[in-house]
C-alpha positions as CSV (number, residue, x, y, z in Angstrom):
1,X,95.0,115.3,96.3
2,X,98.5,115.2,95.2
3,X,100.2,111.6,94.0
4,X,101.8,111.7,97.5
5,X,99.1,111.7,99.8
6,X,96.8,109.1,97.5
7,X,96.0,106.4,99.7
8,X,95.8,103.5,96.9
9,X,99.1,104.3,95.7
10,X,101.2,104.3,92.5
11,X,99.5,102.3,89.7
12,X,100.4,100.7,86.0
13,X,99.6,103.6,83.9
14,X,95.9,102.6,82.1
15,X,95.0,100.6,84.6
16,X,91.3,100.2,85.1
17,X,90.9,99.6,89.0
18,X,88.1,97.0,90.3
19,X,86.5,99.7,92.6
20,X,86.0,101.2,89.4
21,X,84.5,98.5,87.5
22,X,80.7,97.6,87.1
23,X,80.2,93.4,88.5
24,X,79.5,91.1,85.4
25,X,76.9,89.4,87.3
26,X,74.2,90.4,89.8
27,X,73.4,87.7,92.5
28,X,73.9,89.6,94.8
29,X,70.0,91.3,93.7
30,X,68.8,87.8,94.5
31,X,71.0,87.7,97.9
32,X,73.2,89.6,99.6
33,X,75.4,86.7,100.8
34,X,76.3,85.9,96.7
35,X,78.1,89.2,96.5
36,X,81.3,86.6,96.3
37,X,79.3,84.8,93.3
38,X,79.8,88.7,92.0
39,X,83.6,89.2,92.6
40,X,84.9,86.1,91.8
41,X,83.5,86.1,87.8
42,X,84.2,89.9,87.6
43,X,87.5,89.5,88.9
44,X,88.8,86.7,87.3
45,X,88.4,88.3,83.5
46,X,90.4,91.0,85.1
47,X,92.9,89.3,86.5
48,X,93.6,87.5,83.0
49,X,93.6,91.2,81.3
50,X,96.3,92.1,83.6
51,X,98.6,89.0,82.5
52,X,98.4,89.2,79.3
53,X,98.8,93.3,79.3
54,X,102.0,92.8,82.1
55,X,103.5,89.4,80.9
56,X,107.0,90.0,79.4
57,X,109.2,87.6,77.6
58,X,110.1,85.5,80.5
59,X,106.5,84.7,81.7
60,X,105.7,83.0,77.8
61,X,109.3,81.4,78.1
62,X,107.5,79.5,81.4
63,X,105.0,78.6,79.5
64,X,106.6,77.3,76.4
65,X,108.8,75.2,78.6
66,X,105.3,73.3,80.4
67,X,104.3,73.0,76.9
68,X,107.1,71.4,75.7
69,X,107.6,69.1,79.0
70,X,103.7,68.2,78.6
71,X,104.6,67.1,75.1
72,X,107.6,65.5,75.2
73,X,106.7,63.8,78.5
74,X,103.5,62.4,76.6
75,X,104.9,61.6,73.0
76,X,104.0,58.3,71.8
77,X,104.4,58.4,68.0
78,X,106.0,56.5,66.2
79,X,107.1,54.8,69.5
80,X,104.2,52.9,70.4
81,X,105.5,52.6,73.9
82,X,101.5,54.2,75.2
83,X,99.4,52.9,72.3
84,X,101.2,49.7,72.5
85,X,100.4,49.1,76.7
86,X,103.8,48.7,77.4
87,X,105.1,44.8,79.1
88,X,103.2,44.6,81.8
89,X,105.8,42.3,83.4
90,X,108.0,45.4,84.3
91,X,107.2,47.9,86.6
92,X,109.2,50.4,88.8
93,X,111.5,53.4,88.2
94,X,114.5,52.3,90.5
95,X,117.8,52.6,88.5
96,X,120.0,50.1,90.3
97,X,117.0,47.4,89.8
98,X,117.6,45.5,86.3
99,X,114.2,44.3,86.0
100,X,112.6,47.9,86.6
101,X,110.0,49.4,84.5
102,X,112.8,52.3,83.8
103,X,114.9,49.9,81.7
104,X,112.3,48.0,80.0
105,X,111.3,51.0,77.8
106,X,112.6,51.9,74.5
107,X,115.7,54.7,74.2
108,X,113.8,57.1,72.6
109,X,110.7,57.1,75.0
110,X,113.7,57.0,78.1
111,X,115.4,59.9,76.0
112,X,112.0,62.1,76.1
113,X,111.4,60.9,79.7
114,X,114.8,62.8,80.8
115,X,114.1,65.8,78.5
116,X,110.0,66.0,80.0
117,X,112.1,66.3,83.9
118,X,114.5,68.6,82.4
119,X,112.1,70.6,80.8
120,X,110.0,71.0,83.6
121,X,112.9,71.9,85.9
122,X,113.4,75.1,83.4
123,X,109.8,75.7,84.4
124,X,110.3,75.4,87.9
125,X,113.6,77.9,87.3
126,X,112.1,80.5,85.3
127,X,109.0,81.0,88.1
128,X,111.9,81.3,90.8
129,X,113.7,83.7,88.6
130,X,110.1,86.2,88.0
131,X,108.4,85.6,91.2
132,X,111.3,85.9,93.6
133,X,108.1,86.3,96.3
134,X,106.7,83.4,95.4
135,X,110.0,80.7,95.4
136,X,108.3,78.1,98.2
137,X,104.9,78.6,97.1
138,X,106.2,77.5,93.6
139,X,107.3,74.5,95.6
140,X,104.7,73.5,97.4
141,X,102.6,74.2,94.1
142,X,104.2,71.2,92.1
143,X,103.9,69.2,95.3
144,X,100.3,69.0,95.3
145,X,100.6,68.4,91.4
146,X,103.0,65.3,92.1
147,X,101.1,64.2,95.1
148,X,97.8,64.0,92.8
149,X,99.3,62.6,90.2
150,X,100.7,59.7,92.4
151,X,97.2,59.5,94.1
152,X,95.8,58.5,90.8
153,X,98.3,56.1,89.7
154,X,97.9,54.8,93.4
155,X,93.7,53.9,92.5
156,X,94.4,53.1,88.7
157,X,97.3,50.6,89.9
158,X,95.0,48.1,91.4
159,X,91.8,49.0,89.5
160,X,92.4,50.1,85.7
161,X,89.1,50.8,85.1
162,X,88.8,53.2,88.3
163,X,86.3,54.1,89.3
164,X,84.5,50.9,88.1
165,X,85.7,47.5,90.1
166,X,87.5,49.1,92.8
167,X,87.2,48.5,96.8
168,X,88.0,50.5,99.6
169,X,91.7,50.4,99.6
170,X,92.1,52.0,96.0
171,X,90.7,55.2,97.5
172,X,93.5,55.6,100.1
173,X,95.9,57.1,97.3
174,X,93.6,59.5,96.2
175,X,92.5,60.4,99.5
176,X,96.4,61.3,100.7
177,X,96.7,62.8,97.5
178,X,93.6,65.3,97.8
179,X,94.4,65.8,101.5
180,X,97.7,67.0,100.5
181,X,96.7,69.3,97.6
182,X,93.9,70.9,99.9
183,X,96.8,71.4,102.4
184,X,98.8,73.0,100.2
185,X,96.5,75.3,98.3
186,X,94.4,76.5,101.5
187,X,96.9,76.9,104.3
188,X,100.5,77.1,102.6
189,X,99.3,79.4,99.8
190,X,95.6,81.0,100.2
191,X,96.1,81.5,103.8
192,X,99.6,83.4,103.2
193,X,98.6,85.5,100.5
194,X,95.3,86.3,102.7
195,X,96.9,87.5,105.1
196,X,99.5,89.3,103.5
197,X,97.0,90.8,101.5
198,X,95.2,92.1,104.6
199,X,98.7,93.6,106.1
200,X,99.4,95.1,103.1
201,X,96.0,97.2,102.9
202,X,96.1,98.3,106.1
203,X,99.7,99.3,106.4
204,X,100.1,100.6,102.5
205,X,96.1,102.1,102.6
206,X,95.7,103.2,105.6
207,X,93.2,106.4,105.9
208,X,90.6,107.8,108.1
209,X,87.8,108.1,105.3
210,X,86.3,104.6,105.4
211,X,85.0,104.9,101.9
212,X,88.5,104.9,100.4
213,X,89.8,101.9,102.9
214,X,86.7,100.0,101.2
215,X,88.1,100.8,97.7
216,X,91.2,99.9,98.9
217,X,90.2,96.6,99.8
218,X,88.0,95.9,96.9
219,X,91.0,97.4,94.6
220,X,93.1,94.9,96.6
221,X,90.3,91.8,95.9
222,X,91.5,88.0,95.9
223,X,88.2,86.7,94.9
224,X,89.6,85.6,91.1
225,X,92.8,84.8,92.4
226,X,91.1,81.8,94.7
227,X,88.9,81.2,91.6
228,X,91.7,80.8,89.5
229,X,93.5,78.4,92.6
230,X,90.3,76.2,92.1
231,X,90.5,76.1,88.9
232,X,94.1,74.8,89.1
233,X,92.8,72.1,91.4
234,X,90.4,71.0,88.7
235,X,92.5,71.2,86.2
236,X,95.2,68.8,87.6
237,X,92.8,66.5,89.1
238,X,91.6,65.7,85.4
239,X,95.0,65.7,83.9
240,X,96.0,63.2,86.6
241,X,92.8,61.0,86.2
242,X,93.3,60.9,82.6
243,X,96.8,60.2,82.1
244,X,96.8,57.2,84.9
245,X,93.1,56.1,83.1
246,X,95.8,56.1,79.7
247,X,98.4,53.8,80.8
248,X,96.2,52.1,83.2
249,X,94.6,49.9,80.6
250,X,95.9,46.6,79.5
251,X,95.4,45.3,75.8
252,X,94.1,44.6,73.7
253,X,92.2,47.9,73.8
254,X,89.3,48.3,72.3
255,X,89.6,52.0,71.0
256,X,92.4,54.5,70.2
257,X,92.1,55.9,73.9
258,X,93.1,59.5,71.9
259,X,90.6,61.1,74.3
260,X,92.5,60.8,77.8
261,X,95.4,61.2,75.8
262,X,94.6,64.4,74.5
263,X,92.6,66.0,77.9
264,X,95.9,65.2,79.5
265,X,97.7,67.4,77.5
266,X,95.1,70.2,77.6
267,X,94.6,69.8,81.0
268,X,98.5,69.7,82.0
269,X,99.0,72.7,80.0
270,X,96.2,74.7,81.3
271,X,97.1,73.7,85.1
272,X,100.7,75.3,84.2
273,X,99.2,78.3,83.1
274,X,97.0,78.7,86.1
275,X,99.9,77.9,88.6
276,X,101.8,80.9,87.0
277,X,98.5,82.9,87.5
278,X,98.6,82.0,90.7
279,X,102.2,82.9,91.4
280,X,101.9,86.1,89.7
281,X,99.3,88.0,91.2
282,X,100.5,88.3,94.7
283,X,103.9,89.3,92.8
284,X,101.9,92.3,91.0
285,X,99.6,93.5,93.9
286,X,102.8,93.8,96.0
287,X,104.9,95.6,94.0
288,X,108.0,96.6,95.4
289,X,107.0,96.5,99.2
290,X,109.4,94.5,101.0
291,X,107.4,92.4,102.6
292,X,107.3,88.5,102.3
293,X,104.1,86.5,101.8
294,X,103.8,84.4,104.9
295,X,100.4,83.7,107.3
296,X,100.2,85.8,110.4
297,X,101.4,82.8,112.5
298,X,104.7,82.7,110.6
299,X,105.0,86.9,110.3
300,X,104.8,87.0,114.6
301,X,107.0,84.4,114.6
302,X,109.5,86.1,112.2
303,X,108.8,89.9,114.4
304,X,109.9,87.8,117.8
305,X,112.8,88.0,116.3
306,X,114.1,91.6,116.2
307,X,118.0,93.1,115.4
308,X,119.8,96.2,115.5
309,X,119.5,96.1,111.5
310,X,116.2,96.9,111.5
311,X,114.8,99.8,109.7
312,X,113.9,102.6,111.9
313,X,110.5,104.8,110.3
314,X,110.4,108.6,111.3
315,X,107.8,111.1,111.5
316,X,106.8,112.7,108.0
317,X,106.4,116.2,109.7
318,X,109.4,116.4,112.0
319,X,111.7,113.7,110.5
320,X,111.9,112.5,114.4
321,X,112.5,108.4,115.0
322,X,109.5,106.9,115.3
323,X,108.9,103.3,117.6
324,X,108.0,101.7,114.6
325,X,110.6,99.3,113.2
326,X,111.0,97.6,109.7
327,X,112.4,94.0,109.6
328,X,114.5,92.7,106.6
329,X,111.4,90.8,105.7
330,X,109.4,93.9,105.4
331,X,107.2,93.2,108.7
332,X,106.5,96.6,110.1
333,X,106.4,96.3,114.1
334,X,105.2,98.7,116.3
335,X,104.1,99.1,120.4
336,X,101.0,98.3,121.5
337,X,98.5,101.1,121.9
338,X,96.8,99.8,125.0
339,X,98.3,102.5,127.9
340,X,98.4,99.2,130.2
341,X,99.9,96.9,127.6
342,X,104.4,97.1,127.1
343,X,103.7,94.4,124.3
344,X,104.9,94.5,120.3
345,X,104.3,93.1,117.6
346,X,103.4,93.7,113.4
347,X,101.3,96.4,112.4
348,X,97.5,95.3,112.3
349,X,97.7,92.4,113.8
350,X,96.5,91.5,117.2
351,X,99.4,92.1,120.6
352,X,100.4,89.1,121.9
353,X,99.9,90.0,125.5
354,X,96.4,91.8,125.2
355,X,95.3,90.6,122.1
356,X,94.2,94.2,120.3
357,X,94.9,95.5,117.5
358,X,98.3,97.1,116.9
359,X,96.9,100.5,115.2
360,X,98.4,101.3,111.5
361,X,98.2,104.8,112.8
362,X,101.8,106.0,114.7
363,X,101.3,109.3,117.1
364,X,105.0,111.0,116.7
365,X,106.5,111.7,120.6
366,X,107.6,115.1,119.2
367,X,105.1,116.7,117.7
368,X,101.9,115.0,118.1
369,X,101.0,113.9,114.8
370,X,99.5,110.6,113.4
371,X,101.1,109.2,110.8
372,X,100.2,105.5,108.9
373,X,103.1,103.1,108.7
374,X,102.9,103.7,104.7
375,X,104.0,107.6,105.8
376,X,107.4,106.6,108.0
377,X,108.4,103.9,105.4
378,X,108.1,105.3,102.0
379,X,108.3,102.7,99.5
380,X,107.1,102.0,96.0
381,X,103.6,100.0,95.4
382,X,102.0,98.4,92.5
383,X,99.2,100.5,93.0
């Protein structure tokens, strides 16, 4: 089979594919419906090879600049503004309030407050620069960070030894916070990348041998890339319980507290590492396809939509115009197959008027042959 007519694609030279690899584990032996159990801790090792074989310069930039935000952000010596509790009498962080919190803390703890924000705005850049893909899911990423964090100040506010002394009412933070995050991580970003993942097989991998569609989509496998979003849910929801558990606490104190100090740094850090994960896999498995990681909802939305500047595929034996049409956004669109059916919409997805699939399989009006989307648009893949 020449390079051209390999189903899987163009791949990172060395690269070991997971259709190729041996599971770490075996649950599945004790039940078939484990198999996840399987993918998920086989995956996820992988998954980490791949960064650290494909990061470049920028990527460890990113992660310097979480580091140093983490830090700064959390530097208390030879301040004492942390170990000392602070004056309770102040609170707030509004600037044109006299008597806020923001104005009430020394110059050099205000100093590292504005270089923390301006640190982690360079984070926030230097994602949007290498995962040009992933620029709103970035967003939404350190808004379920922010909205945890503020959850747990919320609960510590009115209860500083949370979970200990606390009523009803100090859960409501946390609760809007975790509704948020769970949100966020399962329909703005799991769902997307889901979804696009599934396009992407069946437009980019499309073949009549179902054995290589199957190594397609285990090649293609999101199970350590939802472990690794879990993981990132953790991870924040300790850093946020430990650094509101750290200021919470009113003196005298009664120990050095160094323990939630230090698993909010760890944990802040590590949550910064696993949002990059995050952000960079979907970047890798689509290579350089043009299209955008959105849920199927938004992509028929987005194909309702179609102009004149849309590509225009054609038949790989005749070079004749083919029906199927390329959007800006990479959304492949394509006539219903149904002989009774005049609807449209992306390739693989269900028609919007009879609700079956639209094949990834294009018969050309000229000469009769059936070509996969991947065939009329030509374009370069990860692998």
């Amino acid at each position: 089979m020449s390079e051209e007519d390999d189903p899987r694609g163009d791949e990172p030279e060395g690269m070991v594919r997971l259709s190729e690899k041996p599971t770490a584990t075996d649950f599945v032996e004790w039940h078939e419906s484990l198999e996840w159990i399987d993918h998920m801790l086989t995956d996820f090792p992988h998954k980490i090879r791949l960064a650290i074989s494909n990061w470049s310069g920028l990527n460890l930039l990113a992660l310097s600049l979480a580091g140093l935000a983490t830090i700064t952000g959390a530097w208390d010596f030879g301040i004492g503004e942390l170990s000392g509790g602070g004056d309770y009498r102040f609170s707030g962080i509004s600037i044109f309030n006299p008597e806020s919190g923001l104005f009430a803390i020394s110059s050099t703890s205000f100093f590292l407050t504005i270089v923390s924000g301006a640190l982690w705005l360079g984070f926030i850049g230097v994602n949007w620069q290498i995962f040009p893909l992933m620029r709103s899911h970035a967003i939404a990423l350190m808004a379920g960070i922010v909205s945890v964090q503020i959850g747990m100040i919320s609960a510590h506010a009115g209860a500083p030894d949370f979970p200990f002394g606390t009523n009803i009412t100090d859960f409501l933070g946390i609760f809007v916070g975790e509704a948020i995050l769970v949100f966020i991580l399962i329909v703005v970003i799991y769902r997307s990348v889901i979804e696009t993942r599934d396009l992407h097989v069946q437009t980019r991998h499309q073949h009549p041998d179902p054995y290589e569609m199957e190594r397609a989509k285990r090649d293609h496998s999101l199970a350590g890339w939802t472990l690794a979003i879990f993981l990132f849910a953790l991870c924040i929801n300790l850093a946020g319980f430990a650094g509101a558990a750290h200021v919470a606490q009113r003196p005298p104190f009664e120990s050095s507290r160094m323990f939630s100090y230090l698993v909010y740094i760890l944990f802040t850090m590590l949550s910064a590492a696993l949002m990059m994960l995050i952000l960079w896999y979907p970047q890798f498995m689509l290579g350089g396809t043009t299209l955008t990681i959105e849920s199927e909802a938004s992509r028929m939305a987005t194909a309702a939509i179609i102009d004149s500047s849309n590509s225009i595929g054609t038949c790989p034996s005749c070079d004749t115009p083919s029906t199927a049409q390329m959007t800006a956004n990479g959304i492949i669109i394509s006539a219903c197959n149904s002989p009774d059916c005049n609807g449209e919409g992306p390739v693989g997805q269900d028609c919007p008027i009879c609700e079956m699939e639209i094949s990834a399989i294009i018969e050309c009006a000229s000469c009769g042959t059936g070509a996969s989307v991947s065939d009329l648009f030509p374009m370069e893949d990860a692998w």
